[in-house]
VOGU-3710 file (C-alpha; in Angstrom, 3 decimals, decimal comma):
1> xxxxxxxxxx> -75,150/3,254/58,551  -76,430/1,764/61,201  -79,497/-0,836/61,245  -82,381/-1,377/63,946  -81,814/-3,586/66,819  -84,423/-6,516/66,316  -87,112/-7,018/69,124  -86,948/-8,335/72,314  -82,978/-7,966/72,219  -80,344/-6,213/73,486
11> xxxxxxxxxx> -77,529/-6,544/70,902  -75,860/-3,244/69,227  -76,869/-2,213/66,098  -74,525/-3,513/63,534  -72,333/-1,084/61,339  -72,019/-1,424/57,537  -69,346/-0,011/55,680  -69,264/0,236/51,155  -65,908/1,027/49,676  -66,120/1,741/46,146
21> xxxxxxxxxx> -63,327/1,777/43,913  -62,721/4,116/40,938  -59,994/3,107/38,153  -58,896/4,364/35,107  -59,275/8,317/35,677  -55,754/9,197/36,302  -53,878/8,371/33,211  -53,859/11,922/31,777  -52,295/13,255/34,953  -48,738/11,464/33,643
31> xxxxxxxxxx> -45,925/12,924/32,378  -44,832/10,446/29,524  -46,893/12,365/27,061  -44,837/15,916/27,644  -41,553/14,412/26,585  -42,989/13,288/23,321  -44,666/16,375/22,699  -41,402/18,539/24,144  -39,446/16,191/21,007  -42,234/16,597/18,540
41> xxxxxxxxxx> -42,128/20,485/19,307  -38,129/20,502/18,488  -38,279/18,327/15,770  -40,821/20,630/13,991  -38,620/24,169/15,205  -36,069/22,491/13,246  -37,873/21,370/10,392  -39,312/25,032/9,990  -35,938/26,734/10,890  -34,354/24,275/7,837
51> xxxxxxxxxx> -36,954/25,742/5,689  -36,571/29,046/6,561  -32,479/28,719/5,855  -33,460/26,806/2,131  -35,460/30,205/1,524  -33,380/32,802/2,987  -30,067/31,977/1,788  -28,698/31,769/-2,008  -26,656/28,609/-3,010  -23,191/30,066/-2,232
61> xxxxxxxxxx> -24,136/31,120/0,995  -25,864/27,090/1,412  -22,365/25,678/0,297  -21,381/28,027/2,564  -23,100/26,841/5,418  -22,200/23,201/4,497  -18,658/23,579/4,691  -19,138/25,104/7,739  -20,002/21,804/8,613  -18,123/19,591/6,816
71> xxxxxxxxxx> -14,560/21,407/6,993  -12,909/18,082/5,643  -14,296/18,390/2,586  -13,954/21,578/1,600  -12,942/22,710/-2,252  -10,665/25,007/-2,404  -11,047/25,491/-6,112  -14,679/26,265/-6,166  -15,953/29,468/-6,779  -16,258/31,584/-3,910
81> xxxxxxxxxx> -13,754/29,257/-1,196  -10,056/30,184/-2,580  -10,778/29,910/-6,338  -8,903/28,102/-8,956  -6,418/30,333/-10,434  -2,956/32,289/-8,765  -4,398/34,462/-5,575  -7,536/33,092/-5,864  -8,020/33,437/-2,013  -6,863/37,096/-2,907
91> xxxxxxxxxx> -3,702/37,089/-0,717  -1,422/34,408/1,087  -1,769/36,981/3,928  -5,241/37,229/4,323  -5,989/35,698/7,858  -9,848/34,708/8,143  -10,399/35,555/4,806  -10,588/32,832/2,115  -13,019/34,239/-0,513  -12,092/35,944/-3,625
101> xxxxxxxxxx> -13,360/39,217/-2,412  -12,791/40,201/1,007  -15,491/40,096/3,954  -17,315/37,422/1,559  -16,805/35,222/4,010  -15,664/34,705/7,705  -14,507/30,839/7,448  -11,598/30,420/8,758  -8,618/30,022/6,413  -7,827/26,192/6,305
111> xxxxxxxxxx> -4,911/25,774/3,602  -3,513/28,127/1,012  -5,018/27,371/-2,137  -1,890/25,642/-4,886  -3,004/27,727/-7,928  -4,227/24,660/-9,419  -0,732/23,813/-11,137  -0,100/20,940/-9,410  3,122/19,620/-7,351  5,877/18,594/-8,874
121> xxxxxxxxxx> 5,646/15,082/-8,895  2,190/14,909/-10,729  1,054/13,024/-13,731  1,328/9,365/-14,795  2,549/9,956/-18,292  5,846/8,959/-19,719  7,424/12,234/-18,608  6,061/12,240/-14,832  7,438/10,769/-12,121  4,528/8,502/-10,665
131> xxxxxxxxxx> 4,300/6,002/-13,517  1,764/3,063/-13,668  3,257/-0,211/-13,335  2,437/-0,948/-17,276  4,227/2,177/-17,873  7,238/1,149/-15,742  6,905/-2,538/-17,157  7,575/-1,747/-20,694  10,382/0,945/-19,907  11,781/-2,087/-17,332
141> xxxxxxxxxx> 11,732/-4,562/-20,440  13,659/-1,830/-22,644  16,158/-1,381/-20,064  16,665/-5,685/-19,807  17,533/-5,569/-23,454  19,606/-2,736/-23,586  21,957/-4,553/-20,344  22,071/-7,842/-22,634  23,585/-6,213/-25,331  25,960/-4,630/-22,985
151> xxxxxxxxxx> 26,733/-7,434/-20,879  27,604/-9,582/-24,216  29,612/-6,779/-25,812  31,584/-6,470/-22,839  32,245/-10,181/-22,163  33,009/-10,733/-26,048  35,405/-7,421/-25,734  37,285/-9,252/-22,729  39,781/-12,116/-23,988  39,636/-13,848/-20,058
161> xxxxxxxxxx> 35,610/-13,773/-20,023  34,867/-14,488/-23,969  34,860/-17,793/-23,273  32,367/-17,287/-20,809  29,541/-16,550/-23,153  28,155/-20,024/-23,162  27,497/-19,938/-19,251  25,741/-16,676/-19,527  22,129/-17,344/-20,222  19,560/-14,642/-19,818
171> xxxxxxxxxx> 15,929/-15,844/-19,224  12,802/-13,448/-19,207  10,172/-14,208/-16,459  7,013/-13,173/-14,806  8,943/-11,370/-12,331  11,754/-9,652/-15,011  15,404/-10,535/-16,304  17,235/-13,320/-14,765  20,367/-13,797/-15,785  21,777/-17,819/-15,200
181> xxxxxxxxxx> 25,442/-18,207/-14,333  25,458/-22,048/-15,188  28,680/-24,475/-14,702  29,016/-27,450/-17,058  31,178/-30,050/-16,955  34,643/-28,217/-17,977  34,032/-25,028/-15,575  32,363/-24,630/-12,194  31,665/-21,017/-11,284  32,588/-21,964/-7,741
191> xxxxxxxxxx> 35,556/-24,549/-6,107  33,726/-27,633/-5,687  31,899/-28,022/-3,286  32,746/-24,561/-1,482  31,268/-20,998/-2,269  34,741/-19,412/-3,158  34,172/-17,764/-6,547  36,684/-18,363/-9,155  38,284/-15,702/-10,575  37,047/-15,441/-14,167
201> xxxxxxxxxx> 33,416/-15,655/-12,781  34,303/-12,843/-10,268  35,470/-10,840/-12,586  32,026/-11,464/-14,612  29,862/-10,684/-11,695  31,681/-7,269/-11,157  31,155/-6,667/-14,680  27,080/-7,279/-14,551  27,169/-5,703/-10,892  28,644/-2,725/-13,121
211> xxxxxxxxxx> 25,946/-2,766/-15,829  22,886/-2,453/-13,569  24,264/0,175/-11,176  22,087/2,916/-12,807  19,254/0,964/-12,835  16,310/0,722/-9,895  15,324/-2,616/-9,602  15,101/-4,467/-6,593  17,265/-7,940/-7,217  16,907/-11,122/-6,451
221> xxxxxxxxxx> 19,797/-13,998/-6,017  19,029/-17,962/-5,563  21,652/-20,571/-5,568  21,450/-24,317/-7,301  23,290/-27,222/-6,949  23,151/-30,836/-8,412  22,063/-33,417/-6,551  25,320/-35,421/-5,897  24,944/-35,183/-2,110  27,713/-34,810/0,665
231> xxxxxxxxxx> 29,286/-37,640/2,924  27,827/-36,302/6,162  24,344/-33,953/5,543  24,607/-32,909/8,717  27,837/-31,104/8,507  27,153/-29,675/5,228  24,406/-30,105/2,500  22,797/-28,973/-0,675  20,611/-26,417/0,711  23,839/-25,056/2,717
241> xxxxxxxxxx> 25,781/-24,521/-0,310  23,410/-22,975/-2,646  22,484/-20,137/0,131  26,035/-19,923/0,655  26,634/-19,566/-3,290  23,820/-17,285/-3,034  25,315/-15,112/-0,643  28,623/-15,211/-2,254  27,207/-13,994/-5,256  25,405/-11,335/-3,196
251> xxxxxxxxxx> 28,638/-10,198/-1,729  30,564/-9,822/-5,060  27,441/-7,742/-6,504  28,014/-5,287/-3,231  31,326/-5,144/-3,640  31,471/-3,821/-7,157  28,754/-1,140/-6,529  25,052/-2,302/-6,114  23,646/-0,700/-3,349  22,417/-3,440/-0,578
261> xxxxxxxxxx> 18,857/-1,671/-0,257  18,572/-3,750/-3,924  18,147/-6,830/-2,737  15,405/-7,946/-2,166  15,503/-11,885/-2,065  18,629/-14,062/-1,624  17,905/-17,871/-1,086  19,050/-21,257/-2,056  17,006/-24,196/-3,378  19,392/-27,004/-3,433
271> xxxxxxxxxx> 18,554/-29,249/-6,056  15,022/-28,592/-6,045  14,677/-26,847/-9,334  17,132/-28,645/-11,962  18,056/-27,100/-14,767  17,975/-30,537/-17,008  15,187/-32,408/-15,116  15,711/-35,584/-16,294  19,215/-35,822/-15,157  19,700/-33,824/-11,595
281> xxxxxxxxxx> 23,115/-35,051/-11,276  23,884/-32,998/-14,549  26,801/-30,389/-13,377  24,578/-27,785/-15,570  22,374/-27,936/-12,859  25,062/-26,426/-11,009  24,073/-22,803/-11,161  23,506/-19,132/-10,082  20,174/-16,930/-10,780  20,540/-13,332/-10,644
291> xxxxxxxxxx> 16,915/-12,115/-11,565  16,073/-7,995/-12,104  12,870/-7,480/-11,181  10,226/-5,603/-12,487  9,844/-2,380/-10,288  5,805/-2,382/-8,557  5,172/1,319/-9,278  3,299/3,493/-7,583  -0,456/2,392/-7,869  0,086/-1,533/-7,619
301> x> 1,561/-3,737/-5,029
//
């Protein structure tokens, strides 16, 4: 507005202008507040449309519904998706039919239902063919006696490996039947100081390789020696010869019939583990391990 010149002057009248601010009357013109309610609104159409499914359906027609869902789980034996006896699923040919009455139900046939009866390697008994390892231990220990009595009948039946016997040693372990091939100080199972088998000892590792050739465990070979030690390390050793012996031994086993998917293990250990600790220059020390071991089974590593 404008005021009133004062007297006795000539100045303009002088202009006032009031601005006045008003806050905090827009909020409800947002938008925020629609999502939320848009979510709220779709949260509760499901909620009621769950409800509505609980009360309209039966329970076969729910488990229905949550196979639909869940296709990975489904149960083929239950009542109503395939059954549990032969033709359950009424037909092998039925397409989109898996039900025991047709038009039941229009989920799509996933797998043929197996009658229940089971494949043919089932069962963990003594008469199946997946046996625990306990199972497999004891019929493993069985078999270890049964190849001792057959290995020492057969040596004891042979005039050239009779005398033998007392370098024959077999040893049960953690890990199953090893059987020692140990030298002394009248024979040596190899030439000294070389890996060529002699003879009579060849001949007795193609009689054991002959003795275990139906069984099915994996085998394991490891070579000893004494602990005289060589002239020159470096151009052979200890730990040389006993893989070499090792592998020798190895060889021989092959040759007379063990497959080589057997073995499992072949190593040497020098002088490492003597036989008589106390002396490790002992020629007894001087020896060859071929251990059976224990198969793992199916359901242990």
């Amino acid at each position: 507005m404008a005021a009133r010149a004062p007297h006795g002057t000539n100045q303009p009248p002088k202009v006032i202008v009031k601005k006045i601010y008003i806050e905090g009357h827009g909020g409800h013109h947002g938008g925020a507040w629609k999502v939320a309610y848009a979510d709220f609104v779709t949260a509760m159409m499901a909620f009621f449309l769950l409800l509505w499914i609980v009360g309209a359906t039966t329970e076969k027609q729910r488990k229905g519904i949550a196979d639909y869902f869940a296709p990975t789980i489904l149960n083929t034996r239950s009542l109503g998706i395939g059954g549990g006896g032969l033709f359950g699923g009424e037909s092998i040919l039925d397409k989109n039919r898996i039900g025991p009455k047709p038009g039941q139900t229009s989920m799509a046939q996933l797998a043929i239902p197996d009658a229940g009866l089971g494949g043919p390697s089932a069962g963990t008994g003594p008469k199946g063919s997946l046996k625990s390892r306990d199972a497999l231990t004891k019929e493993d220990q069985k078999n270890f006696q049964a190849l001792r009595r057959r290995v020492l009948g057969e040596m004891s039946g042979n005039a050239k490996l009779s005398r033998l016997q007392n370098h024959v040693r077999f040893v049960p372990t953690q890990d199953g039947m090893r059987i020692d091939l140990v030298d002394d100080a009248d024979y040596s199972m190899f030439a000294l100081g070389t890996t060529a088998l002699d003879p009579e000892a060849s001949a007795l590792i193609g009689m054991i390789a002959g003795s275990v050739q139906g069984m099915q465990n994996p085998i394991m070979i490891r070579g000893h020696t004494d602990s005289v030690p060589y002239g020159d390390p470096r151009a052979m050793n200890n730990w040389m010869l006993s893989s070499g012996r090792a592998e020798a031994t190895r060889r021989r086993l092959l040759s007379g019939g063990t497959p080589e998917q057997r073995f499992e293990r072949i190593e040497g250990v020098a002088d490492r583990e003597p036989l008589i600790v106390k002396d490790p220059a002992d020629p007894r020390n001087r020896r060859v391990a071929i251990t059976l071991l224990y198969r793992r089974g199916i359901f242990a590593k």
